[in-house]
C-alpha positions in Angstrom: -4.9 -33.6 13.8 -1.5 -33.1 12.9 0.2 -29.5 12.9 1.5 -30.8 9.2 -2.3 -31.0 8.2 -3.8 -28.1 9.9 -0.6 -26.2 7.6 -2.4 -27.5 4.9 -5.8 -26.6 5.1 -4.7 -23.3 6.1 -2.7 -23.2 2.9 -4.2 -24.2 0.3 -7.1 -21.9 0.6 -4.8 -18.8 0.9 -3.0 -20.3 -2.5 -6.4 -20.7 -4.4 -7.5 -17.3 -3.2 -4.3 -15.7 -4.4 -4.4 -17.8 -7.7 -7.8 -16.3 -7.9 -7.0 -13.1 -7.6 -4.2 -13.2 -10.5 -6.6 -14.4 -12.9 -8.8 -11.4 -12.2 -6.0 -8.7 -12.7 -5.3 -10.7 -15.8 -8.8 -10.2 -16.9 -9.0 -6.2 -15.6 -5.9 -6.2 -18.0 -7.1 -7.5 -20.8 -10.6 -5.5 -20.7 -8.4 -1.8 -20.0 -6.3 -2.9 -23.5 -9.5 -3.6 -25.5 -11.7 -0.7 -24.4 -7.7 1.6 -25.6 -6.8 2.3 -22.0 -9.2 4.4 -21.1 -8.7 6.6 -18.4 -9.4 5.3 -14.7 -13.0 6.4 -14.3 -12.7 7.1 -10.7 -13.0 11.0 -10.6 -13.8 14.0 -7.4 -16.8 13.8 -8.3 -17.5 10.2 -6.3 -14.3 10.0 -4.3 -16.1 10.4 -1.3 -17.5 6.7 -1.2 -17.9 4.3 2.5 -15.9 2.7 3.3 -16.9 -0.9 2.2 -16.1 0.0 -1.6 -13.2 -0.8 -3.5 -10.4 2.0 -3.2 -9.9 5.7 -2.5 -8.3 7.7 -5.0 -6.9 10.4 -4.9 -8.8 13.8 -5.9 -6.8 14.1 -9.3 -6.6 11.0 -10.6 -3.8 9.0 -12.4 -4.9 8.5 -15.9 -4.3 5.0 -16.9 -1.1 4.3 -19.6 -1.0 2.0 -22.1 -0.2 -1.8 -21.9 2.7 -2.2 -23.5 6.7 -3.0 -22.5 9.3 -1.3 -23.9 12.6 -3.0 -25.5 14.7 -1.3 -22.2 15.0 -1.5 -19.0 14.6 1.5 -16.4 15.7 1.1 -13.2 13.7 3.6 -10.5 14.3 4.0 -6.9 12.0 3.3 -4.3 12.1 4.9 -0.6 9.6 2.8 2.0 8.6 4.2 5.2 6.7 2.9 7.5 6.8 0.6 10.8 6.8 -2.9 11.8 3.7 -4.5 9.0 6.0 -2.4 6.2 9.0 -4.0 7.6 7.4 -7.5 6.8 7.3 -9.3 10.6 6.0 -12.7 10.8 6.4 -13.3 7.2 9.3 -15.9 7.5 11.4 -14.2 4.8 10.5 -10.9 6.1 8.9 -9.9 3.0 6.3 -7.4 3.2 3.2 -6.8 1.3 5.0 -3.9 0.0 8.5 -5.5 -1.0 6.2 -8.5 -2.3 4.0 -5.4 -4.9 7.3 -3.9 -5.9 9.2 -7.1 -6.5 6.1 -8.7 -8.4 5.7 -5.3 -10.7 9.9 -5.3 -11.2 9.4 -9.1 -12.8 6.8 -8.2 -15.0 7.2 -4.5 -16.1 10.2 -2.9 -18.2 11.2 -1.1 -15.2 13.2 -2.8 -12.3 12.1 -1.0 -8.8 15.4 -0.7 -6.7 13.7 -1.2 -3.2 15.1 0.9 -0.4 13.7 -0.6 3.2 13.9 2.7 5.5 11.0 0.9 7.7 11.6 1.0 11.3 9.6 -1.5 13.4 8.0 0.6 16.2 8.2 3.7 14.7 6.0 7.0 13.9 5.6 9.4 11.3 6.1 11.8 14.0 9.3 10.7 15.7 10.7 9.8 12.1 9.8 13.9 11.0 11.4 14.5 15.2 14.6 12.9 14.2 15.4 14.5 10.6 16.5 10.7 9.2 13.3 11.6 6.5 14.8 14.5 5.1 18.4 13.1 5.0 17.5 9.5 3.5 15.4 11.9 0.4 18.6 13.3 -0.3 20.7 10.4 -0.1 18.9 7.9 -2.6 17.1 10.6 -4.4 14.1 8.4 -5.3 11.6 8.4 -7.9 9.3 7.0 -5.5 8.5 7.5 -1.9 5.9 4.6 -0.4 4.5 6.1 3.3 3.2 2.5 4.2 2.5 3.1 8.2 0.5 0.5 9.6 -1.2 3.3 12.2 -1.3 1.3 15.0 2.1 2.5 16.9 0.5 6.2 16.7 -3.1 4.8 18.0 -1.1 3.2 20.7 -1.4 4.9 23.9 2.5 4.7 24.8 3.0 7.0 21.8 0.6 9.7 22.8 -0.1 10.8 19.4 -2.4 12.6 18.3 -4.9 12.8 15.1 -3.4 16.5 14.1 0.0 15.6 15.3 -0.3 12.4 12.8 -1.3 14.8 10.3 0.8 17.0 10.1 4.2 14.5 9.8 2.1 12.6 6.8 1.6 16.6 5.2 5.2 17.2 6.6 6.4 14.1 4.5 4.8 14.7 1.9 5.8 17.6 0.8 9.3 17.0 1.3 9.0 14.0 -1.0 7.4 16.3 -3.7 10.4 18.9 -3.1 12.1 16.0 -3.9 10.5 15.4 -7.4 9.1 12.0 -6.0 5.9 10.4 -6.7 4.3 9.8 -3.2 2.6 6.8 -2.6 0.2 6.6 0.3 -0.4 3.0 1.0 -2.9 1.7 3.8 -1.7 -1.4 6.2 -3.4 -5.0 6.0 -5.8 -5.7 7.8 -5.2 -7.5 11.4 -6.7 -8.3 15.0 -6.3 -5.2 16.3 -7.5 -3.0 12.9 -10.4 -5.5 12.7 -12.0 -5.4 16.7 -10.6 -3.4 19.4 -8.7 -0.2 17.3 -11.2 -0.5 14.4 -12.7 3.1 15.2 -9.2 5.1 16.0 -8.0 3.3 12.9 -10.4 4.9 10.7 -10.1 8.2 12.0 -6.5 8.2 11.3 -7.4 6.6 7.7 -9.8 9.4 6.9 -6.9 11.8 8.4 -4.8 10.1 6.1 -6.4 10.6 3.5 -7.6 14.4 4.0 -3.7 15.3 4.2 -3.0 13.9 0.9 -5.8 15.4 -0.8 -5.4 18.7 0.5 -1.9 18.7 -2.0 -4.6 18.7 -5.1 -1.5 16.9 -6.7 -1.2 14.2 -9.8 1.6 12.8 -7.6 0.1 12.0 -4.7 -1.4 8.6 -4.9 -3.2 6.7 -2.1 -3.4 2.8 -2.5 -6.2 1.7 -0.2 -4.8 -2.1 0.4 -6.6 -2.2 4.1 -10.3 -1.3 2.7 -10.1 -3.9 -0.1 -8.4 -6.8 1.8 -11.4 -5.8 4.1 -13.9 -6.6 1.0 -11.6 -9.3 -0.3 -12.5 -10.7 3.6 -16.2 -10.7 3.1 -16.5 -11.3 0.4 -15.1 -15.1 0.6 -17.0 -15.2 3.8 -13.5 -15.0 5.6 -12.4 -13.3 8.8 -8.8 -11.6 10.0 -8.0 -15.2 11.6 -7.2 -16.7 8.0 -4.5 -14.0 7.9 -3.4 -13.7 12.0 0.3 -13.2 12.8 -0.6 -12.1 16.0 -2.7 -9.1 17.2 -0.7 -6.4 15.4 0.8 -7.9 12.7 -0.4 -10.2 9.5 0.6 -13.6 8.9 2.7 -15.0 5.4 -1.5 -15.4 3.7 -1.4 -11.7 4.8 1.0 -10.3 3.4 0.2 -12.1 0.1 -2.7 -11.0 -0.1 -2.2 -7.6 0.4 0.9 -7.4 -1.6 -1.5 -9.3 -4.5 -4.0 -6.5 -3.9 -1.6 -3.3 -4.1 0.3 -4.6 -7.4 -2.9 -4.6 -8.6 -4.0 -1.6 -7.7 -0.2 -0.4 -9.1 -1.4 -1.6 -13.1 -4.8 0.1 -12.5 -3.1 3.1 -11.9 0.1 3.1 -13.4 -0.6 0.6 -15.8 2.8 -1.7 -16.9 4.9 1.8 -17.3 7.6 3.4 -15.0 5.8 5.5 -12.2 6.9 9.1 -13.1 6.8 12.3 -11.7 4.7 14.9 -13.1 6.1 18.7 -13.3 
């Protein structure tokens, strides 16, 4: 078979599946509007789910905000940290499933999302909090929005020597510098990949769960976590799929991945922010 072929079997079931996947937010849309935006139902009290369901949230939830535009246009700032996945390698135009969420929710929300790429392909939460550029990049762009979108795998890595409480301490580290800041912080979870799906798949959920203990431990309305890597995990099984659909190579996703998961954490954006600006909370 011809490479030109085998490009387009591969394809076309990525496009369908991302078609697919549009319809449904348009759907989850439509229902939120008719039922008057009620609030996002996902409360403490079953937070603590396994990991095969939907999303984590965080312990105080964002209440959902009406569907509507406004007549203006807001402009908000957007600081993204994170490695090389965050960066967007192997996607040909090196746009990442974050860059692809933001972009998507600027073309089809009254606010335009002014994207600032501070990703650093190899890089740690730790050496990033070692080498002060966090803290000085906050007070240069002063953003509305800080996106910690580490893809885990260089702090697994054993060159790195990281450990689970040195991890956790840079995430609390940054965190609380962004909310000094008067930033939303958005803590988004990597696609998944080769390595997240066989060989690192345990030492990737510890650090998830460390993850995700640090930024609940802030008991704060704006600290969100965006779970992209358990859903694209569902998303997988779901269509009776595996990680090769979406293989860039063993640590990174391909194009399909990072559509997908960009597709997955827009949605996840309306669901929690609905169509509005994301805003900080005093």
């Amino acid at each position: 078979m011809s490479p030109h072929k085998r490009n387009l079997q591969t394809r076309y079931p990525v496009r369908h599946a991302i078609q697919a996947i549009s319809v449904i937010t348009l759907c989850i849309i439509t229902f939120v509007a008719g039922w008057k935006f009620r609030d996002y139902t996902m409360h403490r009290s079953n937070r603590h789910v396994t990991q095969s369901q939907y999303a984590v949230q965080h312990s105080s939830p964002v209440k959902q905000t009406e569907i509507k535009l406004n007549t203006t246009l807001s402009t908000e700032t957007v600081d993204v940290f994170g490695g090389s996945m965050a960066h967007g390698w192997l996607d040909p135009h090196s746009d990442s499933y974050v860059k692809r969420a933001f972009s998507a929710r600027s073309m089809s929300t009254d606010t335009n999302y002014k994207y600032v790429d501070h990703t650093i392909v190899g890089e740690t939460p730790v050496r990033m909090q070692e080498s002060g550029k966090f803290q000085l990049w906050l007070k240069k762009d002063r953003p509305q929005i800080v996106v910690l979108a580490w893809g885990l795998l260089n702090s697994i890595a054993s060159k790195h020597k990281t450990t689970v409480t040195q991890f956790g301490d840079a995430i609390r580290d940054e965190i609380a510098d962004a909310l000094k800041a008067h930033a939303v912080v958005l803590i988004v979870t990597p696609p998944v990949v080769q390595a997240s799906a066989t060989v690192e798949h345990a030492k990737q959920e510890v650090f998830i769960r460390k993850l995700f203990s640090v930024a609940d431990s802030f008991n704060n309305r704006n600290v969100v976590i965006l779970d992209v890597y358990h859903q694209m995990e569902v998303y997988i099984q779901a269509h009776h799929q595996t990680y090769r659909m979406y293989y860039g190579n063993i640590w990174h996703p391909n194009q399909a991945g990072h559509e997908l998961a960009g597709t997955l954490l827009e949605n996840d954006l309306v669901l929690k922010f609905g169509l509005g600006a994301i805003q900080f909370h005093s």
